[in-house]
MIMAR-468127 format. One line per field, with one value per residue: residue number from 0; residue in three letters; x, y, z of N, C-alpha, C, O, CB in turn. Coordinates in steps of 0.1 Angstrom, whole numbers, plus 5000, padded with zeros to 4 digits. Glycine has a CB too. Example, Ala and Ser with C-alpha at 12.3 -4.5 7.8 and 13.67 -1.06 7.14 Angstrom:
<tises>
i 0;1;
aa ALA;SER;
n_east 5132;5128;
n_north 4943;4978;
n_up 5078;5071;
ca_east 5123;5137;
ca_north 4955;4989;
ca_up 5078;5071;
c_east 5132;5129;
c_north 4967;5000;
c_up 5078;5079;
o_east 5142;5134;
o_north 4967;5011;
o_up 5085;5080;
cb_east 5113;5141;
cb_north 4955;4994;
cb_up 5090;5057;
</tises>
This chain:
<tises>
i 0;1;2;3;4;5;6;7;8;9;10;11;12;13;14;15;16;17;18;19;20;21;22;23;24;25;26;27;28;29;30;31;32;33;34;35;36;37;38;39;40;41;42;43;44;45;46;47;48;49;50;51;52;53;54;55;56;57;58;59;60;61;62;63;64;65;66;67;68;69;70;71;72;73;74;75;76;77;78;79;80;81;82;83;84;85;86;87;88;89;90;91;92;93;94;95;96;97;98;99;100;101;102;103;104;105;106;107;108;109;110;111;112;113;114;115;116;117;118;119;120;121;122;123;124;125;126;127;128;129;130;131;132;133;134;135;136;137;138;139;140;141;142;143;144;145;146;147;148;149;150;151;152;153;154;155;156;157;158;159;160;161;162;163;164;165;166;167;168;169;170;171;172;173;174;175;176;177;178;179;180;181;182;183;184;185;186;187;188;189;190;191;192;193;194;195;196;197;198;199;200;201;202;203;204;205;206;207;208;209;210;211;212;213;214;215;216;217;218;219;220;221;222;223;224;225;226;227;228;229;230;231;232;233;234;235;236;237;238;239;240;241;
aa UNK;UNK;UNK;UNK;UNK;UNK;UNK;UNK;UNK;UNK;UNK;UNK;UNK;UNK;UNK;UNK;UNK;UNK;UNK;UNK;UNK;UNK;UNK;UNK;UNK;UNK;UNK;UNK;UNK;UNK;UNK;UNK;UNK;UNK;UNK;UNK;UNK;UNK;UNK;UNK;UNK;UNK;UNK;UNK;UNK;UNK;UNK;UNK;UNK;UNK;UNK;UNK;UNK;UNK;UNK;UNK;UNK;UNK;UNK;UNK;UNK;UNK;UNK;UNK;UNK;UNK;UNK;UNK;UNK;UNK;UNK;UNK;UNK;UNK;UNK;UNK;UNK;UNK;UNK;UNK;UNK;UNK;UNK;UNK;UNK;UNK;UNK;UNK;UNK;UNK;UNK;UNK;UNK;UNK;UNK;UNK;UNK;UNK;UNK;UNK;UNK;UNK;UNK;UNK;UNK;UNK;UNK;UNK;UNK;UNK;UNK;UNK;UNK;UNK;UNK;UNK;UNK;UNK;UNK;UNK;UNK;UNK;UNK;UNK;UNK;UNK;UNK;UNK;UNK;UNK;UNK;UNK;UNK;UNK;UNK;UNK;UNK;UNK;UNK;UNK;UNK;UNK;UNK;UNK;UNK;UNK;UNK;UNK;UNK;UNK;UNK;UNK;UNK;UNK;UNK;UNK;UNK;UNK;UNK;UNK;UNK;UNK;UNK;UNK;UNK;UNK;UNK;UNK;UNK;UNK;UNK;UNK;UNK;UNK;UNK;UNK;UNK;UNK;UNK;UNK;UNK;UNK;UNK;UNK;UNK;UNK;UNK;UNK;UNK;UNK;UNK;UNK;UNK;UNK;UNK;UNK;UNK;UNK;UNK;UNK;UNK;UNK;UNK;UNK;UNK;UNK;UNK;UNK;UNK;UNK;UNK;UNK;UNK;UNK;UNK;UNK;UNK;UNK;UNK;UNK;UNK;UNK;UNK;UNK;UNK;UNK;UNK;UNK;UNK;UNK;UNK;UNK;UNK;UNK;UNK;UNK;UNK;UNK;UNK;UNK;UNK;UNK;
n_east 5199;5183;5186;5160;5151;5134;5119;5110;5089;5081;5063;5061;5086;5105;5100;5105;5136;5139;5137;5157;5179;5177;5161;5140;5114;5083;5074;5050;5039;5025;5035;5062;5082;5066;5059;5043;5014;4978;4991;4975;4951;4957;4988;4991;4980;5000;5024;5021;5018;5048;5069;5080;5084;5069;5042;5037;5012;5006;4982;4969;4950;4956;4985;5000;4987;4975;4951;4919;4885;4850;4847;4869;4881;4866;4872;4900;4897;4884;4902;4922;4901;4907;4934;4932;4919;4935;4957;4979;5001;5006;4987;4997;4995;4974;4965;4952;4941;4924;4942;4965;4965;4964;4940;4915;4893;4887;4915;4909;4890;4900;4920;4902;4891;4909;4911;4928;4951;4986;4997;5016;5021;5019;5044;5028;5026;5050;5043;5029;5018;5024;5046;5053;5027;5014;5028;5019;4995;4991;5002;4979;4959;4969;4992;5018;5039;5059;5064;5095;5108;5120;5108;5122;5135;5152;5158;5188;5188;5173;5180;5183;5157;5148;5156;5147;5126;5123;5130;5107;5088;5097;5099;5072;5059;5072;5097;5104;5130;5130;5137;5158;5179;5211;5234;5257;5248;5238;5250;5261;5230;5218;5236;5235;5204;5196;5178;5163;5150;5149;5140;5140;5146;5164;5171;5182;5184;5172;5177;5164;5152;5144;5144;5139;5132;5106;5111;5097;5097;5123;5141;5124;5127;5128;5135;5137;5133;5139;5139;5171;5186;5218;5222;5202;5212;5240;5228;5216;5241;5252;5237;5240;5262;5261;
n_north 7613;7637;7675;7694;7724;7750;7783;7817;7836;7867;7878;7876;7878;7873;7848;7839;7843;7822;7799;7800;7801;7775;7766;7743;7745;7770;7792;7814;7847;7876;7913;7902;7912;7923;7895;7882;7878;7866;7863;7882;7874;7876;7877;7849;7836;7843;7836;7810;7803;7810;7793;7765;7746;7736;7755;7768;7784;7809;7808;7836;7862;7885;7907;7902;7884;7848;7842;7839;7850;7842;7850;7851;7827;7820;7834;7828;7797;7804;7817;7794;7777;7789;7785;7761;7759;7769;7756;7754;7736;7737;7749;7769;7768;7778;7782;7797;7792;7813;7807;7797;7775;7745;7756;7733;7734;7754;7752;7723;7733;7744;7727;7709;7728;7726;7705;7681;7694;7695;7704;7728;7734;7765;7789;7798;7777;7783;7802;7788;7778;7752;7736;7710;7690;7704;7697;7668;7671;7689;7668;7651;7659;7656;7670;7680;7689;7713;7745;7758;7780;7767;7779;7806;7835;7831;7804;7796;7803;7788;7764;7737;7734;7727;7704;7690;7687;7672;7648;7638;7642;7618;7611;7612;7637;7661;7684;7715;7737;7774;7805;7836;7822;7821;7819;7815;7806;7784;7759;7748;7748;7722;7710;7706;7700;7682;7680;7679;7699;7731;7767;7800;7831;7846;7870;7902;7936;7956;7978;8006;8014;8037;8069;8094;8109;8125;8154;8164;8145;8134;8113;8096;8059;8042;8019;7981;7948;7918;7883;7866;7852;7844;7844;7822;7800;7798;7787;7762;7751;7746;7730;7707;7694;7684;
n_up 9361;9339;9350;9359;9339;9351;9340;9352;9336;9322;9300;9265;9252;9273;9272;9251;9251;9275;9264;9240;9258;9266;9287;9303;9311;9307;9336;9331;9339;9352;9363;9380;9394;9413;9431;9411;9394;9374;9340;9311;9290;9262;9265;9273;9251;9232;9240;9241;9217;9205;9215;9221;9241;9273;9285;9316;9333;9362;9383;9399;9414;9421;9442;9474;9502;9505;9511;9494;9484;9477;9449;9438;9441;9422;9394;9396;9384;9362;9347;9347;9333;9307;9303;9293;9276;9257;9252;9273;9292;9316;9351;9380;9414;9443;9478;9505;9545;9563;9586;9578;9567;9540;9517;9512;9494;9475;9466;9454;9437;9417;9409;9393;9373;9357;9345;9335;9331;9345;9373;9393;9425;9442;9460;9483;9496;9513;9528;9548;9580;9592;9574;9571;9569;9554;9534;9525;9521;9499;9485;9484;9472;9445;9429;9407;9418;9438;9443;9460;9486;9506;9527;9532;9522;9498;9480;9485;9513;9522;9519;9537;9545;9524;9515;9536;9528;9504;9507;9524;9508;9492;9466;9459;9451;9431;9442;9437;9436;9441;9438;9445;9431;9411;9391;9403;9424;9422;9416;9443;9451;9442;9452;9477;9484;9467;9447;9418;9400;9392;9398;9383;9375;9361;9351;9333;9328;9304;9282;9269;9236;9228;9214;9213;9247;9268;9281;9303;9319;9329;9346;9354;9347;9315;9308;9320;9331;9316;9312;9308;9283;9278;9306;9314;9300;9315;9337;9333;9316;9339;9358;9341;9342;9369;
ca_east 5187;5188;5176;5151;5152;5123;5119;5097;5087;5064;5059;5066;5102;5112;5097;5115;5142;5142;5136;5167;5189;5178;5150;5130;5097;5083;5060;5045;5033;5025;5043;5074;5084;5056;5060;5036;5001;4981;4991;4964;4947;4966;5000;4996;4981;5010;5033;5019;5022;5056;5077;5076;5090;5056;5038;5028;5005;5004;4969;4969;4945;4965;4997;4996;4986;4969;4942;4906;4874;4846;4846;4883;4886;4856;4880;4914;4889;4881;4913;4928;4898;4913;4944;4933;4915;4945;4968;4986;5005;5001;4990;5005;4983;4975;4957;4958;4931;4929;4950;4975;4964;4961;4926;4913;4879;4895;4926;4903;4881;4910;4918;4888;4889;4923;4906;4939;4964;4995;4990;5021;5014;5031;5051;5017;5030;5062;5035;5021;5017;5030;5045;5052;5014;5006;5033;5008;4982;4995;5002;4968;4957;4974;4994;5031;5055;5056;5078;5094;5121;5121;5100;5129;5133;5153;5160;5195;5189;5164;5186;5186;5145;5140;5165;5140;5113;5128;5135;5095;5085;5101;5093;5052;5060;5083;5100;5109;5133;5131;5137;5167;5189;5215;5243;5266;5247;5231;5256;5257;5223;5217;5243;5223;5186;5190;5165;5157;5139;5150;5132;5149;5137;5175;5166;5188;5183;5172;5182;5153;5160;5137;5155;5127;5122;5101;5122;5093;5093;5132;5146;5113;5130;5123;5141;5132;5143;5137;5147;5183;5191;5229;5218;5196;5222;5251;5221;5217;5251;5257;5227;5245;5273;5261;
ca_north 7619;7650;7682;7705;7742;7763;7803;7822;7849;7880;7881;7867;7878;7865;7832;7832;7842;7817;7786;7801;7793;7758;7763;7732;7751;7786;7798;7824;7853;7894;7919;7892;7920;7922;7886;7874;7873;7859;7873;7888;7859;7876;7873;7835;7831;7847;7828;7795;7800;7816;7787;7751;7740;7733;7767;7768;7799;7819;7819;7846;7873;7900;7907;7902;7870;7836;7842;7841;7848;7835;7857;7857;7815;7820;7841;7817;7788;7807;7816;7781;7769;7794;7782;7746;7759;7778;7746;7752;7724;7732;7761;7767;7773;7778;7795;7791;7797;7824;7804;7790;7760;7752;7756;7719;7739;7766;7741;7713;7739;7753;7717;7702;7736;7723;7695;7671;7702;7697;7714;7731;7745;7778;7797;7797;7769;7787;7810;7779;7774;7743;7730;7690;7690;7709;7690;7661;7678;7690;7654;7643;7667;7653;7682;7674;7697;7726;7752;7761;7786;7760;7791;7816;7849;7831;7796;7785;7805;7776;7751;7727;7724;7718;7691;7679;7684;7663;7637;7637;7642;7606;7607;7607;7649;7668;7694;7722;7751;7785;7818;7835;7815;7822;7807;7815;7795;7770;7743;7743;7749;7715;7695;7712;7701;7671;7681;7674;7708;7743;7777;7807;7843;7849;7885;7908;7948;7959;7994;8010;8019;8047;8080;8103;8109;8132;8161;8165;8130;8135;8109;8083;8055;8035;8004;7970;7935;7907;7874;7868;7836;7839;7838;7812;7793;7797;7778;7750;7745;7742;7717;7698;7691;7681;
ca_up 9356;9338;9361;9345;9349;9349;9341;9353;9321;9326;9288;9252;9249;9281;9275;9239;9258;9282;9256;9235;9264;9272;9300;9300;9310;9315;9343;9328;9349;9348;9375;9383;9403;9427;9431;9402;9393;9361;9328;9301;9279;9249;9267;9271;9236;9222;9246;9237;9199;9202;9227;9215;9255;9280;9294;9328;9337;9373;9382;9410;9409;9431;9452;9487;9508;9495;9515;9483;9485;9468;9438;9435;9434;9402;9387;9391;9380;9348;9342;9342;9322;9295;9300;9292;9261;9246;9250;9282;9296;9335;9359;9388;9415;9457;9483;9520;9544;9577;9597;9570;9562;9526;9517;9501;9489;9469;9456;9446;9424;9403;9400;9386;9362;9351;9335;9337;9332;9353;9388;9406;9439;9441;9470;9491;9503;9519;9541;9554;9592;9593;9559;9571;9574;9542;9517;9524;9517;9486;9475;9486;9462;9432;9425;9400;9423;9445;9443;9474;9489;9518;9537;9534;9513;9490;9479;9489;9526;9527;9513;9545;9552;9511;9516;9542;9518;9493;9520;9529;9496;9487;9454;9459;9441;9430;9450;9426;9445;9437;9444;9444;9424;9403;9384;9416;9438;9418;9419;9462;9458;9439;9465;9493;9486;9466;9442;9407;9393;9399;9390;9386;9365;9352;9342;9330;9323;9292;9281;9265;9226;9221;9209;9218;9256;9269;9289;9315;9326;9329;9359;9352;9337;9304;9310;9322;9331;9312;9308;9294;9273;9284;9319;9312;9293;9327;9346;9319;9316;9357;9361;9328;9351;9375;
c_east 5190;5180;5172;5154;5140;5126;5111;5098;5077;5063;5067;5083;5111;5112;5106;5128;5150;5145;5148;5179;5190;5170;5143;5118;5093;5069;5058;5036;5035;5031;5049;5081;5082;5050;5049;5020;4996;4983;4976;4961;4958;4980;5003;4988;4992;5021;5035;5024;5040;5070;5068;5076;5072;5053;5029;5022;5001;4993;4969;4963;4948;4974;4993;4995;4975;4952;4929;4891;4863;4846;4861;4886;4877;4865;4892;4909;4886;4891;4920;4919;4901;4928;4946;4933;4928;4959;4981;4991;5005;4999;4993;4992;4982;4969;4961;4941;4933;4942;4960;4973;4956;4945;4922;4901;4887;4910;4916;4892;4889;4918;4914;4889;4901;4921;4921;4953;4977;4992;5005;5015;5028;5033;5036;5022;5044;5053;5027;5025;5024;5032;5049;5038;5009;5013;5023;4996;4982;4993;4987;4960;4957;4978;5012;5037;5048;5070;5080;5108;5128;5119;5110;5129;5140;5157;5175;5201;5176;5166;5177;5170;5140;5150;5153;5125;5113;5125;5114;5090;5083;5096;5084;5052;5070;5088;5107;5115;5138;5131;5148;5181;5198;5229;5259;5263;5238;5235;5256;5247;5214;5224;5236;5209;5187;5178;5173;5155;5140;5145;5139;5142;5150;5174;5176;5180;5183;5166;5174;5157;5155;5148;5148;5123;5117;5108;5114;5093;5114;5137;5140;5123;5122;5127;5136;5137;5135;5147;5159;5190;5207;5226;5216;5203;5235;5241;5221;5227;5259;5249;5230;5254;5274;5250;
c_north 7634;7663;7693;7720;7749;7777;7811;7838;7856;7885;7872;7864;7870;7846;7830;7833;7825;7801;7788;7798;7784;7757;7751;7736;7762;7786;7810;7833;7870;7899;7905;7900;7925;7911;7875;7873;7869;7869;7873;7873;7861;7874;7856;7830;7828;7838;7816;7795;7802;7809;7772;7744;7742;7749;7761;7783;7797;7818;7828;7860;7889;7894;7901;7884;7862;7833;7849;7843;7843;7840;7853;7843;7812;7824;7833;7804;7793;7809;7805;7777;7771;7790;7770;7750;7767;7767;7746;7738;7724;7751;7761;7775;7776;7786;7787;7797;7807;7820;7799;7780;7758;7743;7749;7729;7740;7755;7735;7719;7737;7739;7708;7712;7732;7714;7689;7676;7699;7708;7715;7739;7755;7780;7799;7788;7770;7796;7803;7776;7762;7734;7717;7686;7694;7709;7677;7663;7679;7675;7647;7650;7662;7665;7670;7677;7709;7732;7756;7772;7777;7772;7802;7826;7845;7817;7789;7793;7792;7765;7738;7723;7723;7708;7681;7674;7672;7652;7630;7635;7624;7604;7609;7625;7655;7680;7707;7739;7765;7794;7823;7829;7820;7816;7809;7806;7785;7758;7734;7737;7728;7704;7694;7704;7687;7672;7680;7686;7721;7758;7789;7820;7848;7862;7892;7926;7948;7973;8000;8016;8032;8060;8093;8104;8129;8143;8163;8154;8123;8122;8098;8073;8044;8027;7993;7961;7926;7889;7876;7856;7834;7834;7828;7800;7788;7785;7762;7743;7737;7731;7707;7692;7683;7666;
c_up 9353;9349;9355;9351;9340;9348;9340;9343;9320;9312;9276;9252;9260;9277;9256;9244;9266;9275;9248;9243;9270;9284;9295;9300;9313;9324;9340;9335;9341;9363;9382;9393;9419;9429;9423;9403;9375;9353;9317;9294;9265;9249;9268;9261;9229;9223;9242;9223;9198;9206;9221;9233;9263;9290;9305;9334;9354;9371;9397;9405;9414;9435;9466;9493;9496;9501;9505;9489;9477;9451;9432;9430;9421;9396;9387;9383;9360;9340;9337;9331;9308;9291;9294;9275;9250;9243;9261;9289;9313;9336;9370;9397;9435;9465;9496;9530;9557;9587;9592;9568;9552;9526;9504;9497;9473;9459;9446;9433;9409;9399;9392;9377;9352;9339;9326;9332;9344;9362;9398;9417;9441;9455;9479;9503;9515;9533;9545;9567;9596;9578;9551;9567;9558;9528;9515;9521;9503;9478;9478;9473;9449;9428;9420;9409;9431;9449;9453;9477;9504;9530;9543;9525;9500;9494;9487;9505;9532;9524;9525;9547;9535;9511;9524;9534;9509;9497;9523;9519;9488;9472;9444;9450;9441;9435;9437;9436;9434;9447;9452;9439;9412;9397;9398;9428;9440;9419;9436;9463;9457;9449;9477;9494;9480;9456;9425;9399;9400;9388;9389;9372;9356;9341;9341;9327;9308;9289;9269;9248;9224;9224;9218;9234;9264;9282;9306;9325;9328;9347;9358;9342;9331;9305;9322;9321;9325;9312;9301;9288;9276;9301;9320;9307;9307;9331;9341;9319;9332;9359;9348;9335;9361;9379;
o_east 5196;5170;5178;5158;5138;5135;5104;5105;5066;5061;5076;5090;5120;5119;5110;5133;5161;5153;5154;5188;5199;5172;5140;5110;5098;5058;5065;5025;5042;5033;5042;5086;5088;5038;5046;5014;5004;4978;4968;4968;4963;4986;5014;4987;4996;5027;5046;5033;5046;5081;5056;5067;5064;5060;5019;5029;4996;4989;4968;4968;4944;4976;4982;5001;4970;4944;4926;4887;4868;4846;4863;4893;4880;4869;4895;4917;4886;4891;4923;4925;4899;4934;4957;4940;4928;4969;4992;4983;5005;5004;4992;4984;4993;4965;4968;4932;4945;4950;4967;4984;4945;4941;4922;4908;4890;4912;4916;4888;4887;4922;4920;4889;4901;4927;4924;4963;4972;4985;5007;5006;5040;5026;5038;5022;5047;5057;5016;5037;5032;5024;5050;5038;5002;5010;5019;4988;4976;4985;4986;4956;4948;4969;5016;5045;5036;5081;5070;5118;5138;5127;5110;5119;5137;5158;5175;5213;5173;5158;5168;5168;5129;5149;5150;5117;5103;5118;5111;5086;5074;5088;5083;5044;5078;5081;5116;5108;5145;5128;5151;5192;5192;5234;5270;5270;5232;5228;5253;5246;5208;5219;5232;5204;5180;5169;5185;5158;5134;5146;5149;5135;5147;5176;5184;5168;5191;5156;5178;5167;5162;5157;5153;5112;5124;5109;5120;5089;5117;5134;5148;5127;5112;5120;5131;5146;5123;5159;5159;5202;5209;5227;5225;5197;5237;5245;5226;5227;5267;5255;5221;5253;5284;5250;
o_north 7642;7661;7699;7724;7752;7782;7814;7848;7852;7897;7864;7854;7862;7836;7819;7822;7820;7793;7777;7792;7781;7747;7749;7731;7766;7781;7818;7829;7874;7892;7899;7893;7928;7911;7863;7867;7869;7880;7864;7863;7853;7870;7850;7817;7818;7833;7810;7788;7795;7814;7769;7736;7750;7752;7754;7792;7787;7824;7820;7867;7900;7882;7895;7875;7866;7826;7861;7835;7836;7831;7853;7842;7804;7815;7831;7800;7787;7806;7804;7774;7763;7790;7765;7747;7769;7768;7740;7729;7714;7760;7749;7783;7774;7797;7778;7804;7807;7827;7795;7774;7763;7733;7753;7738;7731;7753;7738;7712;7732;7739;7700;7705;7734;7715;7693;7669;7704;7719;7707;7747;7753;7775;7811;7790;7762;7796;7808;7771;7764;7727;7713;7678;7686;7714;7676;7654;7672;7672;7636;7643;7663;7672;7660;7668;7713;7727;7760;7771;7781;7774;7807;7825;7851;7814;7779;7793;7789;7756;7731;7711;7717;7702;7669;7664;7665;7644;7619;7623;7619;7595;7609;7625;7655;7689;7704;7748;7765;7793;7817;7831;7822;7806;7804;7800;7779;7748;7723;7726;7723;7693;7685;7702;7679;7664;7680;7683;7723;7760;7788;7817;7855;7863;7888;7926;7943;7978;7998;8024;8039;8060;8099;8099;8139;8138;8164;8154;8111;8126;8088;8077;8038;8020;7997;7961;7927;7887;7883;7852;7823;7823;7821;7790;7776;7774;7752;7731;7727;7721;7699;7680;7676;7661;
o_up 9360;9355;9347;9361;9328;9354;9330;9345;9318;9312;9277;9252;9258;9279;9251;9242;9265;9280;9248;9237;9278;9291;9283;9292;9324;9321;9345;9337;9332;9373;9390;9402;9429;9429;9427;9412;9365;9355;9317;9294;9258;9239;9264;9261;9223;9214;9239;9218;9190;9203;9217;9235;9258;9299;9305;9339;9358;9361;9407;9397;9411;9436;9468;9488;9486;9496;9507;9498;9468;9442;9420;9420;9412;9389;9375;9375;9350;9329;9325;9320;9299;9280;9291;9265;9238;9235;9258;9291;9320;9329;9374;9393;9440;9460;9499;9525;9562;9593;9600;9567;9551;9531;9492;9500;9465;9447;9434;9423;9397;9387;9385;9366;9340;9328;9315;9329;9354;9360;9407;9416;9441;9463;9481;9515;9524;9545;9548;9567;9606;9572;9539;9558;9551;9517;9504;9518;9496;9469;9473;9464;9441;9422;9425;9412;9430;9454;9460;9469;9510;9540;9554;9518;9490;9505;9494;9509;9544;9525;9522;9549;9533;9501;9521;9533;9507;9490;9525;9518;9482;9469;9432;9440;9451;9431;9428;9441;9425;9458;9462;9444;9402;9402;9397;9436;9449;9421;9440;9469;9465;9452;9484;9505;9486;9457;9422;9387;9411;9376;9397;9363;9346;9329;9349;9324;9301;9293;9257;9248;9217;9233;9227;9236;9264;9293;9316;9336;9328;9358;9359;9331;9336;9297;9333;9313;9328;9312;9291;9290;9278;9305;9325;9311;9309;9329;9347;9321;9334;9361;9345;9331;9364;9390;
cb_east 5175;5186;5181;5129;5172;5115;5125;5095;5086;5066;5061;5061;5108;5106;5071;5115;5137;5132;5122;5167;5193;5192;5138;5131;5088;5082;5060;5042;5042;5005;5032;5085;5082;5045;5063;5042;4990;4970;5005;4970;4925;4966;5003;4996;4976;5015;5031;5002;5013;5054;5074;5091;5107;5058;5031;5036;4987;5010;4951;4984;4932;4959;5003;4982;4979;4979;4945;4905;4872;4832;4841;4893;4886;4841;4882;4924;4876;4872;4919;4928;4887;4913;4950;4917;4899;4951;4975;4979;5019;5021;4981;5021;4972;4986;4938;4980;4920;4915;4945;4985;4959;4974;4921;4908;4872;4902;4934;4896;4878;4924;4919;4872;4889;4932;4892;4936;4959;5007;4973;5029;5009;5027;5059;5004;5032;5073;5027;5019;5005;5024;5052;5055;5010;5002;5052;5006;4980;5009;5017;4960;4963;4964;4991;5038;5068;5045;5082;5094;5117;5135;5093;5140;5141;5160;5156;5209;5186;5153;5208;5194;5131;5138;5181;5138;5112;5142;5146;5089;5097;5097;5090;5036;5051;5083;5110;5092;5148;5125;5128;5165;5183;5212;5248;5266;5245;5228;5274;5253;5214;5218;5260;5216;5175;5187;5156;5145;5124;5166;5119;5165;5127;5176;5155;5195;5192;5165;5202;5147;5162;5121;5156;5115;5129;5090;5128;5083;5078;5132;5143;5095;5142;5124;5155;5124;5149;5134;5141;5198;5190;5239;5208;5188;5230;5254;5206;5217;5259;5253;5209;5251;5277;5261;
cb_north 7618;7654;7687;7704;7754;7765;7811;7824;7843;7898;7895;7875;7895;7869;7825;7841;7850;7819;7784;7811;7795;7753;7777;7721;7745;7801;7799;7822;7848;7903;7929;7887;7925;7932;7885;7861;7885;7850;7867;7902;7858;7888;7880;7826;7839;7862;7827;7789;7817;7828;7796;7743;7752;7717;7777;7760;7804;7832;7809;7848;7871;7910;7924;7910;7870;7820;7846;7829;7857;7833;7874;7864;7801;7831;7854;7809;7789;7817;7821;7769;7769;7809;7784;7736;7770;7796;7748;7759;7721;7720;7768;7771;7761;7779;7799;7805;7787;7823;7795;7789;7751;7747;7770;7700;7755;7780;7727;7702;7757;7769;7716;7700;7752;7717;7702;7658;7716;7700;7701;7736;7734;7794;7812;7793;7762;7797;7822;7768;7773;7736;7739;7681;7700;7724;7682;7658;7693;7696;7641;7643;7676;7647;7699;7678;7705;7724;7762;7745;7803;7752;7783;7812;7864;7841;7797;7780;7824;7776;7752;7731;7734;7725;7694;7685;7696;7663;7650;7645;7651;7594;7602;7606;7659;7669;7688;7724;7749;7788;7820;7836;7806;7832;7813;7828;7802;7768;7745;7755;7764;7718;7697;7733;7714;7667;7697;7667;7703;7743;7781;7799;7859;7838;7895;7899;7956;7949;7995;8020;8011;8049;8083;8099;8096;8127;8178;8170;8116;8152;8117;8087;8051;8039;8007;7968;7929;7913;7866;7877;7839;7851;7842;7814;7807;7813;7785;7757;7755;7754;7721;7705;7700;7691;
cb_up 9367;9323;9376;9345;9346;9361;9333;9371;9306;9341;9286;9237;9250;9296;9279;9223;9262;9292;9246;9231;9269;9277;9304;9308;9317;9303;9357;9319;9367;9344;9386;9369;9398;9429;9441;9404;9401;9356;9320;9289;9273;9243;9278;9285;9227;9224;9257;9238;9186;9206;9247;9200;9264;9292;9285;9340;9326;9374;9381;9416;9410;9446;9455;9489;9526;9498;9527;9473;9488;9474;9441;9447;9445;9397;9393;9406;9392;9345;9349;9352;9322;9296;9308;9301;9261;9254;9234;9289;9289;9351;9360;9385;9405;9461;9477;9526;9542;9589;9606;9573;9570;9511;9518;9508;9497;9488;9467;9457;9426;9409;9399;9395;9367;9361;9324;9329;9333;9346;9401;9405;9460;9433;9463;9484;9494;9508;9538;9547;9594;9604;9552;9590;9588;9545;9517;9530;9524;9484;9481;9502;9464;9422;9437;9386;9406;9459;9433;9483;9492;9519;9553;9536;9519;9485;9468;9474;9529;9524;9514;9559;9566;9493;9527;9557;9508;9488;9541;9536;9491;9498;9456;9486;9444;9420;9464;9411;9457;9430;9451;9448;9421;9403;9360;9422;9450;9407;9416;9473;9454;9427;9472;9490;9476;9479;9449;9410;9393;9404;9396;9385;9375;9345;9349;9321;9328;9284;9278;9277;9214;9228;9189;9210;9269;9268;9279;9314;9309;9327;9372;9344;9339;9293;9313;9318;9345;9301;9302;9299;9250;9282;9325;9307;9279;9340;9348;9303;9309;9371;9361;9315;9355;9379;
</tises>
């Protein structure tokens, strides 16, 4: 079976990017940095028109924990329903509740708003209390996949409990590992886990062209990472191999 690779793209270029070197799908998100929330409605217009491969939109309305209030799951709810209307192929999605345990309310809104969009459950799921208890959950849910670091800082320091994931999983969803991955320790990480579907942001620096900067703002820099289609290409070709 071939194994897909996801990339997570905090704007157009990345996500043309990411399709130029063979990603199978983008999660499209804003600040990728400060680990992701949703992007603008014009960024995943633009996205959608601009990327033939299946967009999946970040709905997260801030940084920080998964813990919503009522205002805030209206707000991921309306978001998806835009994401339905603009031709999105999945959003990715999660919340948790005081005590870590994922919060069926709050889930089951955003996916009834989805109205039969593809439903990952995001990294919420890694700050879950107990996350034997709350992969079932997920799958009762009807959700495709849940991306996971196997509840470590980075994917293949959590190789061994998404192995067990996989293992529990049996099948009933797709375990999708991310975070931290890159073409050094993607091949392990694929012997390691056993998995199918790996995510990865394969960003590279991009060295700002403007000629003109302003001498008082001397030290602030103008550069930024984006997606890099070679990157993305190393990863492609390692999960080709294998």
């Amino acid at each position: 079976m071939r194994k897909l690779l996801e990339i997570a793209a905090d704007g157009v270029r990345s996500a043309v990017a990411a399709e130029a070197g063979g990603g199978d799908r983008i999660e499209l998100c804003a600040g990728l940095g400060e680990g992701g929330t949703t992007p603008s409605h014009g960024v995943i217009a633009a996205t959608r028109d601009a990327v033939r491969i299946p967009v999946f939109v970040l709905i997260r309305p801030r940084n920080g924990d998964f813990l919503y209030d009522a205002r805030e799951v209206e707000a991921m709810c309306s978001d998806i329903r835009d994401c339905a209307a603009l031709g999105c192929e999945g959003v990715v999605i999660g919340a948790l509740d005081a005590d870590g345990r994922i919060d069926i309310d709050a889930c089951r809104a955003m996916i009834d708003a989805a109205k039969g969009m593809e439903i990952t459950f995001h990294r919420a799921f890694d700050a879950a209390a107990d996350r034997t208890h709350a992969l079932e959950q997920i799958i009762d849910l009807g959700c495709s996949r849940v991306l996971t670091s196997g509840g470590a800082r980075s994917a293949p320091e959590g190789a061994a409990a998404i192995a067990d994931n996989v293992r529990q999983a049996a099948g009933r969803i797709v375990i999708l590992s991310g975070a931290g991955i890159n073409a050094g320790n993607l091949g392990e990480l694929v012997t390691r886990t056993g998995g199918q579907e790996f995510h990865a942001s394969a960003r590279g620096i991009v060295h700002s062209p403007m000629r003109w900067r302003n001498p008082a703002l001397e030290g602030l820099s103008v550069d930024w990472q984006d997606t890099d289609a070679t990157r993305v290409r190393a990863l492609r070709e390692i999960l080709d191999l294998l």
